[in-house]
C-alpha positions in Angstrom: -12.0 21.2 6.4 -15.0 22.9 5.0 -15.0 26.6 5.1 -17.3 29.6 4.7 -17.3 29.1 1.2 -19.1 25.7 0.9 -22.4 25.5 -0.4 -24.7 22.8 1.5 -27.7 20.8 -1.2 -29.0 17.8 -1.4 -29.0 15.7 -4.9 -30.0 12.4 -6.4 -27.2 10.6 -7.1 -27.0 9.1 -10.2 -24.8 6.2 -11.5 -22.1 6.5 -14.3 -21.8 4.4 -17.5 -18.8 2.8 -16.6 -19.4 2.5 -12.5 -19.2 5.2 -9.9 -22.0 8.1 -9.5 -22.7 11.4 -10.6 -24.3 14.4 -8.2 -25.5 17.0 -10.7 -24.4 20.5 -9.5 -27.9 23.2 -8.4 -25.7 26.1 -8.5 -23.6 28.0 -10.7 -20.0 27.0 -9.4 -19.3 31.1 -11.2 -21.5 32.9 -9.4 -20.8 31.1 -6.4 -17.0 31.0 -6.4 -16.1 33.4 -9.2 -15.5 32.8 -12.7 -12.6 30.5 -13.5 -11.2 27.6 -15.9 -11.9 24.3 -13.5 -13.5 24.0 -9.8 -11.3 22.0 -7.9 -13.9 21.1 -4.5 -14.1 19.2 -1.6 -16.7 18.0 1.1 -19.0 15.1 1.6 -21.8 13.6 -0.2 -23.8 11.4 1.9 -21.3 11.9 4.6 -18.6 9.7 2.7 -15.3 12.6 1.8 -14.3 13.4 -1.4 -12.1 15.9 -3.2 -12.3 16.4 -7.1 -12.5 18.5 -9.8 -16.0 19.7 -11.0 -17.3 18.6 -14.9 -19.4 20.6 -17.4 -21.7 17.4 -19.0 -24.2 19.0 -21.6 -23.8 22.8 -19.8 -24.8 21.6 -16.6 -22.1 20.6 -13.9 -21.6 17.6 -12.1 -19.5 15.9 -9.4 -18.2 12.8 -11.1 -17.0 9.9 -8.3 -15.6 7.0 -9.8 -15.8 3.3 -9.0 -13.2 3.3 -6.6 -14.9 5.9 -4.2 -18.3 3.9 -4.4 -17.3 0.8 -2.9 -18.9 1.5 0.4 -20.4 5.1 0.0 -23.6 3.9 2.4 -26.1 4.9 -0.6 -27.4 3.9 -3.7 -27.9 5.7 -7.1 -32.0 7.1 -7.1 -30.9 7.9 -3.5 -31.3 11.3 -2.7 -28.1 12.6 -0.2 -26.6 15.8 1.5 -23.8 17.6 -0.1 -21.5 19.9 1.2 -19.0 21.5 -0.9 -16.4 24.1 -1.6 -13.4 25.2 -3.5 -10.1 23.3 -2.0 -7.0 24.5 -1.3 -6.1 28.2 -1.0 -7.8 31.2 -3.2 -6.5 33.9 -4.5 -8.7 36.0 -2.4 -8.2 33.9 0.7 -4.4 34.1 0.9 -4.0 37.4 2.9 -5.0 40.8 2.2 -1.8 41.9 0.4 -1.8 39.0 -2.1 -6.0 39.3 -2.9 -4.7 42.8 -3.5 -2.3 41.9 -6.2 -4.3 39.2 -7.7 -7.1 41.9 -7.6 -5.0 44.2 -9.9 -4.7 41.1 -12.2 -8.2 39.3 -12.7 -7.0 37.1 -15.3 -4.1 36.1 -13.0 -6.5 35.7 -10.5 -8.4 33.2 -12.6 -5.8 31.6 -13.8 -4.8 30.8 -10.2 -7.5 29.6 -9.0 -8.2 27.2 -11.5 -4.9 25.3 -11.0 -5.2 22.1 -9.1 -4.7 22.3 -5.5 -1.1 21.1 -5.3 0.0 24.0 -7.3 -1.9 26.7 -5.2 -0.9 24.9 -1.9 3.3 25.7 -3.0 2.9 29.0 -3.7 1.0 29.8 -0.7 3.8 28.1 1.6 6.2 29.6 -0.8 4.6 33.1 -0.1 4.2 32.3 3.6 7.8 31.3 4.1 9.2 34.4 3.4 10.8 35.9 6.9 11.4 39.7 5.5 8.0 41.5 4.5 10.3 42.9 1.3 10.4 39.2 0.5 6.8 38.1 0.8 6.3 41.6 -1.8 9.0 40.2 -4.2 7.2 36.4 -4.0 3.7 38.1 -4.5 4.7 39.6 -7.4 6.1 36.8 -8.5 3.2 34.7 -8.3 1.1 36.9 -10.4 3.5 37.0 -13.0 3.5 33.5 -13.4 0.0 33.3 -13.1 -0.5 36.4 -15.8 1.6 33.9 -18.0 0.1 30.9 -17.5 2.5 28.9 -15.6 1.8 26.6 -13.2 5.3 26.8 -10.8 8.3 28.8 -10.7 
């Protein structure tokens, strides 16, 4: 599901070396989504879903699809075709009010957290979410932040 956050363009896509196609990026992904390590989106380009992380190629970014997601996309490269696109999987500033506020104390942490692949942010937040006792979401909160602070992935 696309949220609030996704950004809608259209691009040329253009093919790859080695197969697939590559939809150069028209926006910052920092100013956009905030500063961080790696964008981890998802959305659809032409229509067709994908999910994937975004690359920096010559200090421009791209979308890079490989040959597996082209087999039937609808489109050729040269075609031009509507993107929509966002960050995937829970943010640090989408989690609840009381853990933005924590990650809010600790930008790095913050970053750090967001630039994690989606499968790490996604236990956390039902890790967070889980807790029955408010004292308990606080404690796992905290937690999280440490980790993050530290650079660890999971608990």
């Amino acid at each position: 599901m696309i949220d609030d956050a996704a950004i809608r363009f259209r691009a040329v896509a253009a093919a790859r070396p080695r197969g697939g196609l590559s939809v150069a990026i028209p926006f910052e992904p920092a100013t956009a989504w905030g500063d961080r390590d790696a964008y981890h989106v998802h959305g659809t380009v032409g229509g067709q879903r994908f999910r994937g992380a975004l690359s920096n190629v010559d200090g421009g970014w791209s979308l890079q699809l490989g040959p597996s997601w082209c087999r039937a996309p609808g489109f050729e490269p040269g075609d031009e075709v509507p993107v929509v696109m966002g960050p995937e999987g829970p943010q640090s500033s989408t989690m609840g009010a009381d853990v933005a506020a924590a990650f809010a104390e600790a930008p790095e942490a913050a970053r750090f957290f967001d630039s994690l692949p989606s499968f790490y942010r996604n236990n956390h937040a039902r890790w967070i979410d889980s807790a029955r006792r408010p004292e308990t979401r606080a404690k796992r909160i905290v937690e999280v932040v440490e980790l993050s602070q530290r650079g660890e992935r999971e608990r």
